[in-house]
C-alpha positions, 0 to 999 in steps of 0.5 A: 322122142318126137310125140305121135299124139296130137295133144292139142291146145294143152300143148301151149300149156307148159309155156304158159305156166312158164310164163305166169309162174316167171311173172309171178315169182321172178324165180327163172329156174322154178318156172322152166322145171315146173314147165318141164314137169307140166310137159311129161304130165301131158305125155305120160300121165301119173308115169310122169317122173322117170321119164322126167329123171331120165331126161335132167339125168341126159342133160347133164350127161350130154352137156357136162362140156357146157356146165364144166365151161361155164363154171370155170369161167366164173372161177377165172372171173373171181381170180382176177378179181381177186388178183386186184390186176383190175386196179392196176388197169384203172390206174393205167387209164385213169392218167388220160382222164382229166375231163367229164366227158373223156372219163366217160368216154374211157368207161365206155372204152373199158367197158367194151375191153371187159367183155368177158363177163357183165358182171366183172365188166360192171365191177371193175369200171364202177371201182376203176372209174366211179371217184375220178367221175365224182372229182369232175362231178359227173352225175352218178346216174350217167356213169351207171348208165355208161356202165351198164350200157357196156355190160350185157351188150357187149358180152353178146358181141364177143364169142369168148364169153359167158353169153356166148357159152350160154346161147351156144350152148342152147341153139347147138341143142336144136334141131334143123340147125345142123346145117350151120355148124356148132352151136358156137359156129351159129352164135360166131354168125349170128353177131353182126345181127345182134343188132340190140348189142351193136346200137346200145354200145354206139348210142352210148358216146353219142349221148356222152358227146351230147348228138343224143341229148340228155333227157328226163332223170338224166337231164334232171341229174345234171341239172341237180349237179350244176346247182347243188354240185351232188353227183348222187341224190338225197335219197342215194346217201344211203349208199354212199357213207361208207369211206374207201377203206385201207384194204382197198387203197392198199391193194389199188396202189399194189395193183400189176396191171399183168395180173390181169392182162396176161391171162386174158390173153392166154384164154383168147390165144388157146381158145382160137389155137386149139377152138375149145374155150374150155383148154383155154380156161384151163391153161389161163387159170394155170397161168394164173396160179404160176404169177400170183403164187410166186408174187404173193398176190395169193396164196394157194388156200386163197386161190383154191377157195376163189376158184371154188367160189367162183365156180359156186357163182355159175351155179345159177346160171347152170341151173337155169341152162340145165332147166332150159334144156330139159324143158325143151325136151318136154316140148318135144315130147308133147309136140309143142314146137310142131303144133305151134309151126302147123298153127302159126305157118299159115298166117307167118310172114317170112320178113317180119318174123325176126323184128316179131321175135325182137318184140316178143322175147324183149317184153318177156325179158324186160317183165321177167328180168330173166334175160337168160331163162326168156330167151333160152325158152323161146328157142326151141319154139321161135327156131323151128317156126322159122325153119318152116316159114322160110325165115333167116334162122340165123338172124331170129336167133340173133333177135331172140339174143338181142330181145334178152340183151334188152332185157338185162339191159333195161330191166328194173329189177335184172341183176345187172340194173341192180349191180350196177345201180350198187355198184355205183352207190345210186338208187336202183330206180333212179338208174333205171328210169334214167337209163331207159330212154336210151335203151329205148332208142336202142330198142327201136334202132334195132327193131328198124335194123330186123325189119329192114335185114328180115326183107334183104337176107 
């Protein structure tokens, strides 16, 4: 329901406390569903709770296609991991890597063929690529921020992903949208304007190839590789006393490179053929379970527990998208995206608003870390405000994607800095601090390429 009662200034209140209490604690979910409960306090007062329970209760009735999707694609990541199918294609690649800059070039290439996931992409390049890098002693640093620079930006920029099911699954719920399509309909046309995905990839091989130079920690950690030939510093041995063990060894040289390739193809194929990604899930996990059976990748106790495990793994992930949801459903009750709009209108400039919304969401993702929560968030405010002042709505939300991917992607404390600072056996802020300069770059491109799309479309 749309609120009959102009609340005022406290209607900025759920957002705040959002805010404060994500800045505080870290803690995404916590934050939305306080929010929320600040929202139906504001409209109901002491009755408060069943309108509350009745909103969570339709989220999860009216988006069960979302949570189900997105929990199976977790299921369809960990099979593949476990299929060791990501070893057999490091090896296929590995024969054209015999010199620095081509491995790197080939960890950007995986890292953009991986696109499904950033967790798995970060994964399987840093087991794929991480000892060949060391034998042509590259520093640790650089290859982190190959692989992290091909994490989250890529993800955003192919529809057939955990992102693309995430954002959506949130631009579908707003109002005013209807006009362009599904939720994935708006996410297909917003990704030639996610700008921040686009440059992070390409500014990539330009500092491999040396156009971009190497500056600050990571041109420190060459220097510390040329003099002392230590691809990891002092303070990353820690990390790194740990041999490679047998298992792993085993299962790098037993590796089918099919294992892999085979039913990311059939996920791709049916979901274009039927447009539902969750029958192309279902029809690559049933692929999945007819080669590694027979071919004893698995057994079928081991196939059931990844499959469960992997869906245990989304679950975060569908507790934020749930939270998300919900806390929308406060704002609309109190009004908040219509005071905000009656508020803000006046004094909006049209252009600028989709480089403002860059900014805005890029800061909050990048002090949160919630690279999914932040954006999530500021849809169902940024959207509206955009419908009614005349903005590109396609091209703020391609900003409000483009602000999160920045802040996964250069964030300190963000899941993907931290795994893939372990996965790659360094410190997690000699990663970040080395990466930074670059996903600044990266920043400031985009912010260029919104100012100048904001005046032409």
């Amino acid at each position: 329901m749309e609120a009959t009662v102009n609340y005022g200034l406290i209607t900025l209140l759920p957002p705040i406390i959002v805010i404060a209490f994500a800045l505080i604690t870290r803690k995404t979910f916590e934050a939305l569903i306080i929010g929320a409960v600040a929202g139906y306090i504001i409209a109901y007062g002491t009755g408060f709770f069943g309108p509350f329970l009745d909103a969570l209760q339709g989220v999860v009735a009216d988006d069960i296609w979302m949570f189900i999707t997105l929990g199976l694609f977790g299921s369809f990541v960990a099979l593949l991991k476990k299929s060791n199918g990501t070893y057999g294609f490091a090896n296929l690649v590995q024969k054209f890597s015999n010199t620095r800059k081509k491995s790197l070039v080939i960890s950007w290439i995986l890292g953009i063929l991986i696109f499904m996931d950033d967790y798995l992409n970060i994964l399987t390049i840093s087991s794929s690529m991480r000892d060949l890098c060391d034998r042509q002693k590259t520093p640790r640093e650089m290859l982190a921020y190959v692989i992290d620079s091909t994490g989250a930006p890529v993800c955003v920029l192919i529809p057939i992903s955990t992102w693309a099911i995430f954002y959506g699954g949130v631009i579908g719920e707003q109002a005013g949208m209807d006009a362009y399509g599904s939720g994935m309909d708006i996410y297909i046309q917003s990704i030639p304007f996610l700008f921040y995905g686009w440059v992070a990839i390409i500014v990539v091989p330009l500092v491999i190839l040396g156009v971009i130079p190497l500056m600050f920690g990571m041109k420190k950690a060459y220097h510390r590789v040329d003099t002392t030939g230590r691809v990891y510093s002092e303070a990353s041995d820690r990390y790194n006393k740990v041999a490679a063990s047998p298992a792993a060894e085993e299962a790098s040289g037993k590796a089918n490179i099919w294992n892999f390739i085979l039913p990311l193809v059939v996920i791709v194929a049916v979901t274009i053929y039927t447009g539902d990604m969750l029958i192309g899930l279902i029809a690559a996990i049933v692929l999945a379970l007819i080669l590694y059976l027979p071919a004893k990748v698995m057994t079928f106790t081991e196939f059931s527990e990844e499959l469960a495990a992997g869906f245990a793994s989304m679950i975060p992930m569908l507790f934020i998208l749930a939270g998300a949801f919900v806390i929308k459903a406060s704002m609309d009750e109190i009004g908040l995206p219509q005071y905000v709009i009656n508020g803000v209108l006046p004094y909006m400039n049209a252009q600028l608003f989709p480089a403002i919304t860059l900014i805005v969401v890029a800061c909050l993702s990048f002090v949160t870390g919630s690279n999914w929560g932040i954006p999530a968030l500021t849809v169902p405010i940024l959207i509206p405000l955009a419908l009614a002042g005349g903005a590109n709505p396609i091209l703020v939300f391609a900003a409000i994607v483009s602000g999160g991917t920045f802040g996964s992607h250069a964030c300190f404390y963000s899941d993907a800095t931290v795994l893939t600072s372990q996965s790659c056996g360094i410190e997690n802020l000699e990663h970040a601090f080395t990466q930074i300069p670059y996903a600044l770059i990266s920043a400031a491109l985009s912010l260029i390429l919104f100012v100048v799309f904001g005046y032409v479309i």
